[in-house]
C-alpha positions in Angstrom: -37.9 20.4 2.1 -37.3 17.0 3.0 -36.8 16.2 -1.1 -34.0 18.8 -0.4 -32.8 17.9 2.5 -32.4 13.9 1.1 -30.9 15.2 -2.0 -28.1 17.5 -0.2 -26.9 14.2 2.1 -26.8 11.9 -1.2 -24.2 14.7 -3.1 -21.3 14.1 -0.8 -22.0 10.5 -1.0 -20.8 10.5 -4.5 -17.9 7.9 -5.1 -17.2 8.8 -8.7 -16.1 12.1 -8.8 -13.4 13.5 -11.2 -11.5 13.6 -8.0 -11.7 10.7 -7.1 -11.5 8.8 -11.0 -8.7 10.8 -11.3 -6.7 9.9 -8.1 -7.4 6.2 -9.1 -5.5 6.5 -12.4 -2.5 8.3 -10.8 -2.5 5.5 -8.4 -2.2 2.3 -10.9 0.6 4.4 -12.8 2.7 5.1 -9.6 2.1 1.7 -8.3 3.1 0.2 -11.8 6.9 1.4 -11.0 7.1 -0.6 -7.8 4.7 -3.9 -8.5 7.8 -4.3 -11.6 10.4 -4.8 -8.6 9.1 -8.0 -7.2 12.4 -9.8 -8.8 14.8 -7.2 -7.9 16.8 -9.4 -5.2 17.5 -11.9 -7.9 18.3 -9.0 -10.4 20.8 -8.3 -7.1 21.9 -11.5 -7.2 22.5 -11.9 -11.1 24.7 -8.7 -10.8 27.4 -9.7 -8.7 26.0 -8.2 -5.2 27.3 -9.7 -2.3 24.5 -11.6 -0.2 24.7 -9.6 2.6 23.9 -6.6 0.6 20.8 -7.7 -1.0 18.5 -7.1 1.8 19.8 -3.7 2.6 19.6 -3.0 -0.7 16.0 -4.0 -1.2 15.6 -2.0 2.1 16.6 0.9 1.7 13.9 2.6 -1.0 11.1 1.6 1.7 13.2 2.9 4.5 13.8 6.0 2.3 10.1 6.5 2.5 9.6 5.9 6.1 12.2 8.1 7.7 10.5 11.1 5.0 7.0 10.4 6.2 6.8 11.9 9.4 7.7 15.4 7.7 5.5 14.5 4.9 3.0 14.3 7.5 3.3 17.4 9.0 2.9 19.7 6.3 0.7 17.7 3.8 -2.6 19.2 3.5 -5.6 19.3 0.9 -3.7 22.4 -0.5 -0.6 21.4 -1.4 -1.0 17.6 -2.4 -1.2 18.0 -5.8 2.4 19.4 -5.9 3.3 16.8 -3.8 2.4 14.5 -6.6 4.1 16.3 -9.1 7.2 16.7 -7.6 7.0 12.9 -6.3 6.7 11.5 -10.0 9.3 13.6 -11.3 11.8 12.2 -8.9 10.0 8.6 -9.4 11.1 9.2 -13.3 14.6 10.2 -12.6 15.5 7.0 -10.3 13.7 4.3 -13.2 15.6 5.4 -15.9 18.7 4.9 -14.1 18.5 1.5 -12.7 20.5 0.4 -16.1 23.4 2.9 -15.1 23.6 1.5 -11.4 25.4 -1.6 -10.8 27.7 -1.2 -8.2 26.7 -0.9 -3.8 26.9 2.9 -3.9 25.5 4.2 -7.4 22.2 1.2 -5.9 22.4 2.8 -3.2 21.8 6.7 -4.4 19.2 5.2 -6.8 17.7 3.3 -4.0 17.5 6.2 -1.8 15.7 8.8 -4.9 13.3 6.0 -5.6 12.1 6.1 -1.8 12.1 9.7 -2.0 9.6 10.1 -4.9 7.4 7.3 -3.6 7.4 9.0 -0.2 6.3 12.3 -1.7 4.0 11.1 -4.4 2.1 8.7 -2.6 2.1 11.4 1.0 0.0 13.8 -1.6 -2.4 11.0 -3.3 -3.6 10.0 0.1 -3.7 13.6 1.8 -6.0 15.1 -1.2 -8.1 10.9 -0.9 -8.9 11.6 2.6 -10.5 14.9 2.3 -12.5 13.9 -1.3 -13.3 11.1 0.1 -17.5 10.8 1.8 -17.3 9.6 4.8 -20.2 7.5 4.9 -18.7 5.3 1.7 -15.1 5.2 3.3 -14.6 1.8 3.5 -16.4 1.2 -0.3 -14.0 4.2 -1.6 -10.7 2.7 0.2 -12.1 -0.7 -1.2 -12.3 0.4 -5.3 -9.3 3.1 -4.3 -7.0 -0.2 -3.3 -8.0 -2.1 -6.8 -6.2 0.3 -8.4 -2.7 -0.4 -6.2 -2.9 -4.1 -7.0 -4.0 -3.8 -10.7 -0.3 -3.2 -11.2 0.6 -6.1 -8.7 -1.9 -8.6 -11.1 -0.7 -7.6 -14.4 2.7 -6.3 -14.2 4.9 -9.0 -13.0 3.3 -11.2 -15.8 4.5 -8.8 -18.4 8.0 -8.3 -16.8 8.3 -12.3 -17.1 7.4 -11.5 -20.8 9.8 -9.0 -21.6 12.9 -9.9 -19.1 13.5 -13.2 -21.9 14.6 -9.9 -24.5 16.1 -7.7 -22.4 20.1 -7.9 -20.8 18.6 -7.8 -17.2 15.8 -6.5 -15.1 17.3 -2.9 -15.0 16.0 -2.1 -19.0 12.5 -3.4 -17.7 12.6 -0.8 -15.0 13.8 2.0 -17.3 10.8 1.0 -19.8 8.3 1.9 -16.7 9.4 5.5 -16.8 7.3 6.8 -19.2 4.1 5.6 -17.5 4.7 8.6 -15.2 4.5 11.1 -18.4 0.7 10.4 -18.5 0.7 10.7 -14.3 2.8 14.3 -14.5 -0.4 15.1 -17.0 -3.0 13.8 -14.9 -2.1 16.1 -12.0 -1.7 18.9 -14.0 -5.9 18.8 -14.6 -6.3 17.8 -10.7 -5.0 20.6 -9.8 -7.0 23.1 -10.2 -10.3 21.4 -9.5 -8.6 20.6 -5.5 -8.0 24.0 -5.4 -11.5 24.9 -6.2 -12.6 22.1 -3.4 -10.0 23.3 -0.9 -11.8 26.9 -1.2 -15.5 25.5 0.2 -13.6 23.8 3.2 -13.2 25.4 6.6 -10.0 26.8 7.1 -8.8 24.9 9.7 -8.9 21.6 7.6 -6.4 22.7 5.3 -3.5 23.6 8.2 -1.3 22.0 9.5 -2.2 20.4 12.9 -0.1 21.5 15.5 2.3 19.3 17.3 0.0 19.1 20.5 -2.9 17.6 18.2 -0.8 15.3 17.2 0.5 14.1 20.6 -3.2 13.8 21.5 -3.7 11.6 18.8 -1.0 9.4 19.4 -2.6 9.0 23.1 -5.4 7.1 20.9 -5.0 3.8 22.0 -6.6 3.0 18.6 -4.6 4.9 16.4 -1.4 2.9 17.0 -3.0 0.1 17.2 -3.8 0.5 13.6 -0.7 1.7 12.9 1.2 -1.6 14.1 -1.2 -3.9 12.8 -0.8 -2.5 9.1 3.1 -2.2 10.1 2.9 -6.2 11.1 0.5 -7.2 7.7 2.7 -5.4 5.6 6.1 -6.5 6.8 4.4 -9.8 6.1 3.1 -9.3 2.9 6.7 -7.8 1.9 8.2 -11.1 2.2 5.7 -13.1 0.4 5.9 -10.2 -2.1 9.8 -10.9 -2.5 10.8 -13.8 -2.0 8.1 -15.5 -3.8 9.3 -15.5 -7.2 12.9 -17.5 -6.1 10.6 -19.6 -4.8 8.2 -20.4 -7.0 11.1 -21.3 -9.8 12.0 -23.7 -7.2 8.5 -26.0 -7.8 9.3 -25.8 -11.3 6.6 -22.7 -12.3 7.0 -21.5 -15.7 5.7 -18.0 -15.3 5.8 -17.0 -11.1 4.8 -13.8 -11.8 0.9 -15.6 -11.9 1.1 -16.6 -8.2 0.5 -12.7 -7.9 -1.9 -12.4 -10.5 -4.2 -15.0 -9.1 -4.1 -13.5 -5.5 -4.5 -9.9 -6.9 -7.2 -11.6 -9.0 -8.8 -12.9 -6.2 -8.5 -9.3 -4.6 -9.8 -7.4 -6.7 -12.8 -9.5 -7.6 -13.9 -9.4 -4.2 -13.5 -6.2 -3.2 -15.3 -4.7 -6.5 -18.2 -6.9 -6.0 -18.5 -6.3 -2.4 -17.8 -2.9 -2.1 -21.2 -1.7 -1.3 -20.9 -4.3 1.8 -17.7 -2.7 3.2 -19.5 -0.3 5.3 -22.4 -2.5 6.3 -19.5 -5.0 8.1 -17.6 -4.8 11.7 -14.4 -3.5 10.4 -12.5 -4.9 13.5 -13.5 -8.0 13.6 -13.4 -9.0 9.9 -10.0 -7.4 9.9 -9.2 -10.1 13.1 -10.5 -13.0 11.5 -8.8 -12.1 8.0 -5.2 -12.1 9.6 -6.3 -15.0 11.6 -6.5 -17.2 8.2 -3.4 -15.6 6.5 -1.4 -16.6 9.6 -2.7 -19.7 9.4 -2.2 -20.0 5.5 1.2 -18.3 4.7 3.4 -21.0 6.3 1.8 -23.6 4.2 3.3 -22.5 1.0 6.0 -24.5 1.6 3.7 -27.6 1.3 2.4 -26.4 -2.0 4.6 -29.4 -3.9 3.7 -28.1 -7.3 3.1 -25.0 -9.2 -0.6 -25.5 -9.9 -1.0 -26.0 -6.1 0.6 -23.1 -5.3 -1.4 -20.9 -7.7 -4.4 -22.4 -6.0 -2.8 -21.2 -2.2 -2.4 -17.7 -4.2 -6.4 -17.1 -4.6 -6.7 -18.2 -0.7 -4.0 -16.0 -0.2 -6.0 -13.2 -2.3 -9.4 -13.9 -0.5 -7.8 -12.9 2.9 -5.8 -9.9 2.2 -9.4 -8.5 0.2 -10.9 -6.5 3.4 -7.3 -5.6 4.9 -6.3 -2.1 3.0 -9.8 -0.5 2.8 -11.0 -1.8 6.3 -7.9 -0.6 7.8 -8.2 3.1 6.1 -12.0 3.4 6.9 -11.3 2.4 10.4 -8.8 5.0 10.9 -10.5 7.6 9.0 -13.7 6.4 11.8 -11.3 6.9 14.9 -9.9 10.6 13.5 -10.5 14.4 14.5 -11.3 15.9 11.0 -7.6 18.1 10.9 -6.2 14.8 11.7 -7.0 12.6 9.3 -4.2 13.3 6.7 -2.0 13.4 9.1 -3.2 9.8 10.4 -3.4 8.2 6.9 -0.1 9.4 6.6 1.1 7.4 9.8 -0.5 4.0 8.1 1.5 5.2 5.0 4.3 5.2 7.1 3.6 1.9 8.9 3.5 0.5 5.0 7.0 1.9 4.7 8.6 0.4 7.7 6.8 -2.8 6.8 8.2 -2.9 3.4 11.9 -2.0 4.9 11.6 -4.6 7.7 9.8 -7.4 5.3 12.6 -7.6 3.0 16.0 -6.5 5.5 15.0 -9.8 7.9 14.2 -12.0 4.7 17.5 -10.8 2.8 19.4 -11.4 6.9 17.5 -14.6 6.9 18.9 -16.2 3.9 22.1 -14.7 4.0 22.4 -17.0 7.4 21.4 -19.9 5.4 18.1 -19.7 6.1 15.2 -21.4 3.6 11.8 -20.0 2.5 10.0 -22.2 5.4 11.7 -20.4 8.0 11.0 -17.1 5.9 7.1 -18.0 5.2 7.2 -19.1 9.2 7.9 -15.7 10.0 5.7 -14.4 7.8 2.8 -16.4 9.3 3.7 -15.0 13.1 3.7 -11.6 11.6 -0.1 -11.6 10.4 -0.9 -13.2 13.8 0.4 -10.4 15.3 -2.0 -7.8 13.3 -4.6 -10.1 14.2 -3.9 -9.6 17.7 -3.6 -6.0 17.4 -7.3 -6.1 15.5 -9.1 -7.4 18.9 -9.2 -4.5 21.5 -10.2 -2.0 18.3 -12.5 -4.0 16.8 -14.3 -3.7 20.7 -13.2 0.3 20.7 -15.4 0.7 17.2 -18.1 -1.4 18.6 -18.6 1.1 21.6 -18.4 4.1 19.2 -20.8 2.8 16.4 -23.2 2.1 19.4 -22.9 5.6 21.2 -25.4 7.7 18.6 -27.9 4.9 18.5 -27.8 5.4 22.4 -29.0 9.3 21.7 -32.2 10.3 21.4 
């Protein structure tokens, strides 16, 4: 009986699921159509947009995503996420392949705004049907091999874009070549389907409604949730500018190839979190999370002081070493702190902090150089922005202490 018993907790605990394997590989192909748009303010730039329309522009497919989020959030559920998904990538095809068409304010605009809405929708529906395959007790190891999958694109793809932009007219033809990585996405869902339908028919009923608008008032009232929330809204926004305004950057020191700052600190990522995964949910989320955005505060406005490209490359690692614990700490610690029919809903509000981050990052960078503005000011800014998720980090970090404590406390 005990045998049984031991064997029945060690099934859920299984990471590598079809499920799961399968929501990896959708991730790196819908991640793969935005990690190619790190150089799309100087593609702005090299098509006659007016500076004061850069940021905006870059803007507005994050801010797409964030104004459809909360409605996203209310009616995703384990049931329905797989259509999500398939409807997001569909729309996610239509706006790549006509980034070569759109090369005035309003036809960017449009194609802007269609982009945000597929990334919104596919991206609402990966993380609704992660949450619920997801074991609980290997949250933080799942969120940490789940994230390797979004940066794989960030390492690799901005290397090849360097590659291919020397034969192409501009950017735009690079972006329409990414479209038919979401053919083999659109297929991948197709066979997920039906095996989340067959999950979704073991779980209680109440996990796969919605949750009603006075469950999620009462989780709002959780200090820690928007706590959470704003720290990954404040690390993000930060990341978004290092993310974009990098590359100009970069060429500035003379580097040959600045797509590899981002494949040595996704590098650097990655090799971490794979080979520490099983330590993820050993650690004090919290406080890790505090002393991580501590360093990148500390580190981001020294780019500037880099002097040459090899230097800078060297920064990036740093750079990847303290962003390793940040996405899969900060999704296990929400996932910690949530009712079970709130989960979703609440990984859906970090989504949507990550889309307000990405629209604030680049709108105050693009504002900041259009006022004449240079990359230490931007990097400075950057730097007070990861202070401020460290900040955020403290009085949770104390909240998950007290909750990790309170079983141990029963007999």
């Amino acid at each position: 009986m005990s045998a049984d018993s031991q064997a029945g907790q060690e099934q859920p605990a299984s990471l590598w699921t079809f499920e799961f394997a399968a929501l990896c590989a959708i991730s790196v192909l819908a991640f793969s159509n935005i990690s190619i748009f790190y150089g799309f303010y100087g593609h702005l730039t090299q098509i006659g947009i007016p500076p004061a329309w850069r940021g905006p522009l870059l803007a507005l497919e994050p801010l797409t995503a964030f104004v459809l989020r909360p409605f996203l959030g209310r009616y995703l559920t384990l049931g329905n996420g797989v259509r999500f998904m398939g409807a997001g990538f569909c729309l996610l095809t239509l706006s790549l392949v006509s980034y070569p068409f759109a090369t005035a304010i309003p036809t960017l605009a449009v194609v802007r705004l269609v982009h945000g809405a597929g990334f919104a929708v596919t991206i609402g529906g990966l993380m609704g049907v992660l949450m619920a395959v997801l074991p609980r007790e290997k949250s933080a190891q799942g969120f940490g091999l789940f994230s390797v999958t979004i940066l794989v694109p960030y390492a690799l793809m901005p290397f090849f874009v360097e590659l291919l932009l020397p034969h192409v007219a501009n950017a735009a033809e690079v972006y329409a070549l990414a479209a038919p990585l979401m053919v083999p996405a659109l297929l991948l869902v197709a066979l997920l389907r039906k095996r989340v339908r067959e999950k979704a028919r073991g779980l209680p009923r109440e996990h796969l409604e919605r949750p009603e608008w006075s469950e999620v008032r009462q989780s709002l009232a959780q200090p820690g949730v928007l706590l959470l929330v704003t720290a990954n809204l404040c690390f993000v926004a930060a990341q978004s500018i290092v993310f974009f305004f990098m590359r100009d950057f970069a060429v500035s020191l003379g580097a040959g190839n600045p797509g590899m700052f981002f494949t040595c600190a996704n590098t650097a990522v990655i090799t971490l979190r794979v080979a520490g995964g099983p330590l993820l949910d050993r650690l004090d989320k919290g406080r890790v999370l505090f002393w991580s955005f501590l360093g990148l505060a500390a580190l981001v406005p020294l780019f500037v002081h880099a002097g040459l490209p090899v230097v800078l490359f060297g920064m990036a690692v740093l750079y990847g070493i303290g962003m390793a614990m940040s996405m899969p700490l900060l999704n296990s610690s929400m996932l910690h702190i949530s009712l079970p029919r709130l989960r979703v809903f609440n990984a859906n509000l970090l989504m949507l902090a990550v889309d307000a981050g990405f629209f604030a990052g680049p709108f105050l960078g693009g504002m900041l150089m259009a006022a004449g503005w240079t990359h230490t000011g931007l990097f400075d800014v950057g730097g007070a922005l990861m202070l401020a998720a460290g900040l955020c980090m403290l009085p949770v970090a104390r909240q998950m202490r007290r909750t990790a404590q309170e079983p141990a406390d029963q007999p």
